[in-house]
C-alpha positions as CSV (number, residue, x, y, z in Angstrom):
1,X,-14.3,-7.8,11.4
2,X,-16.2,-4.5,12.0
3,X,-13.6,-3.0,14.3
4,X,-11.4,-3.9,10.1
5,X,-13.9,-2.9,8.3
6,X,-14.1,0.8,10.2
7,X,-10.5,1.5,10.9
8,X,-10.2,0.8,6.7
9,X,-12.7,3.7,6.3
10,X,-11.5,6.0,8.6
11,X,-7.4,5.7,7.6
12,X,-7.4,8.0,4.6
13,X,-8.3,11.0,6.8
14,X,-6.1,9.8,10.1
15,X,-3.0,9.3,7.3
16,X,-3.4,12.1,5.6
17,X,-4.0,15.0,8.5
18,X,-0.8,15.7,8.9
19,X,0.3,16.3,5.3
20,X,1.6,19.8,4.5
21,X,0.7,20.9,1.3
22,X,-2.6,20.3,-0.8
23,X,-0.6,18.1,-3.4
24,X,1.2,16.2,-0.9
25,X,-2.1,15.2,0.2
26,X,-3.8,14.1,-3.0
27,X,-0.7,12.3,-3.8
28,X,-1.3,10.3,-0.8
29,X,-5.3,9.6,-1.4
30,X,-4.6,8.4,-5.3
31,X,-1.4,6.3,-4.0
32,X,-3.8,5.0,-1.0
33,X,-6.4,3.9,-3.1
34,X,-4.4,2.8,-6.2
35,X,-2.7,0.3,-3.3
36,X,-5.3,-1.2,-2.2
37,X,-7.3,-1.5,-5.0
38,X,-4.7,-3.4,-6.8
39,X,-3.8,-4.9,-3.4
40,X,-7.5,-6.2,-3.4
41,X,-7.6,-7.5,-6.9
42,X,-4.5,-9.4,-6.4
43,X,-5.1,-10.8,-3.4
44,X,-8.9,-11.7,-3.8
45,X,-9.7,-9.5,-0.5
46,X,-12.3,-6.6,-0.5
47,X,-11.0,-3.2,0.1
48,X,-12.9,-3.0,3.5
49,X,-11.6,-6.2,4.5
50,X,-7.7,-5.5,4.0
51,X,-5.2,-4.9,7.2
52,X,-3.1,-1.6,6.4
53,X,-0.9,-2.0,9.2
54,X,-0.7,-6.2,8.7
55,X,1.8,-7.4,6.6
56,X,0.9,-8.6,3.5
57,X,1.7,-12.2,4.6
58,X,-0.9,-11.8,7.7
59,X,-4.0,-10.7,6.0
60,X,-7.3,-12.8,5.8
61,X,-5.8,-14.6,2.8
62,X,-1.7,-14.0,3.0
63,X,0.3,-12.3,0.1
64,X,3.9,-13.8,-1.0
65,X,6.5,-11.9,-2.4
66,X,5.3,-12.6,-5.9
67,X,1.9,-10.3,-5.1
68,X,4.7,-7.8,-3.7
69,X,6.2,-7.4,-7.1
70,X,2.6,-7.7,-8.9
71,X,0.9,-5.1,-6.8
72,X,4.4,-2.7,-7.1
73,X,4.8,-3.6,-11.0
74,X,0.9,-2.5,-11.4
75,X,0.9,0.5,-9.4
76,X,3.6,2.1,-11.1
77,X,2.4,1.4,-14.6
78,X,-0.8,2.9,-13.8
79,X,0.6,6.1,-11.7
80,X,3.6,6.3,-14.1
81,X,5.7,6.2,-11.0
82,X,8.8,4.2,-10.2
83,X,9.3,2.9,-6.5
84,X,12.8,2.5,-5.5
85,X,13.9,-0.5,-3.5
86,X,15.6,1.7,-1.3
87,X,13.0,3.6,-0.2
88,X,11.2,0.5,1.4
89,X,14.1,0.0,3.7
90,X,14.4,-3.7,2.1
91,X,15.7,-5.3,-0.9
92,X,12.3,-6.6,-3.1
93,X,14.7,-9.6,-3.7
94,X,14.8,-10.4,-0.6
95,X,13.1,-13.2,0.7
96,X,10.5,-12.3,3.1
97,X,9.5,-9.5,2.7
98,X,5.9,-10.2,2.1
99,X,6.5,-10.9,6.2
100,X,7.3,-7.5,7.1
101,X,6.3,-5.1,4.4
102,X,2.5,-3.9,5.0
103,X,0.1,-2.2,2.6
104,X,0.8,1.2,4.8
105,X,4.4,1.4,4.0
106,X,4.1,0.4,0.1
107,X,1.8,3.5,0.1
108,X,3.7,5.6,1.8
109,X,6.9,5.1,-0.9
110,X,3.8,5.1,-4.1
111,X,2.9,8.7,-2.3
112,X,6.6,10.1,-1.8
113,X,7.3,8.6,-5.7
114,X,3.8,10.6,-7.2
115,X,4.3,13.4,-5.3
116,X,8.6,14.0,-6.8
């Protein structure tokens, strides 16, 4: 749980180090913690307690595909972004997807989608 707890604390600045420009990288840090605050909230998970690199059906209490679309439907209304399906290398629609898509790549598309 520590070893969790720490590597959630420490990803913003091993994610973002290898950004280019200044807006690339604040783009990142509001997608990041947009994600996994609505990531939290709909899941019922702390922040600190969340698996960035675990797919949303493997963490501590597992996401569906449902929470996919909530957490995606939330985050754009409130970044006034729009994610493409595309850009996640799946369809949404199809079924599991909460089995392979983790919070890390949803924040990466939110980032590329805030940054346009």
């Amino acid at each position: 749980m520590a070893v969790l707890i720490l590597a959630a604390a420490l990803l913003p600045c091993v994610v973002f180090a290898g950004t280019s420009s200044p807006d690339d990288q604040r783009a990142e840090q509001v997608a990041f913690e947009t994600l996994l605050r609505h990531t939290s909230e709909i899941l019922g998970i702390p922040e600190e307690e969340l698996s960035v690199n675990r797919p949303f059906a493997g963490q501590t209490i597992p996401g569906d595909d449902l929470d996919i679309v909530e957490i995606v439907m939330t985050v754009e209304d409130e970044l006034g972004i729009s994610m493409d399906d595309a850009a996640l290398g799946v369809a949404v629609d199809t079924p599991g997807l909460a089995d392979r898509l983790t919070i890390r790549q949803l924040q990466e598309v939110a980032a590329r989608a805030l940054a346009r």
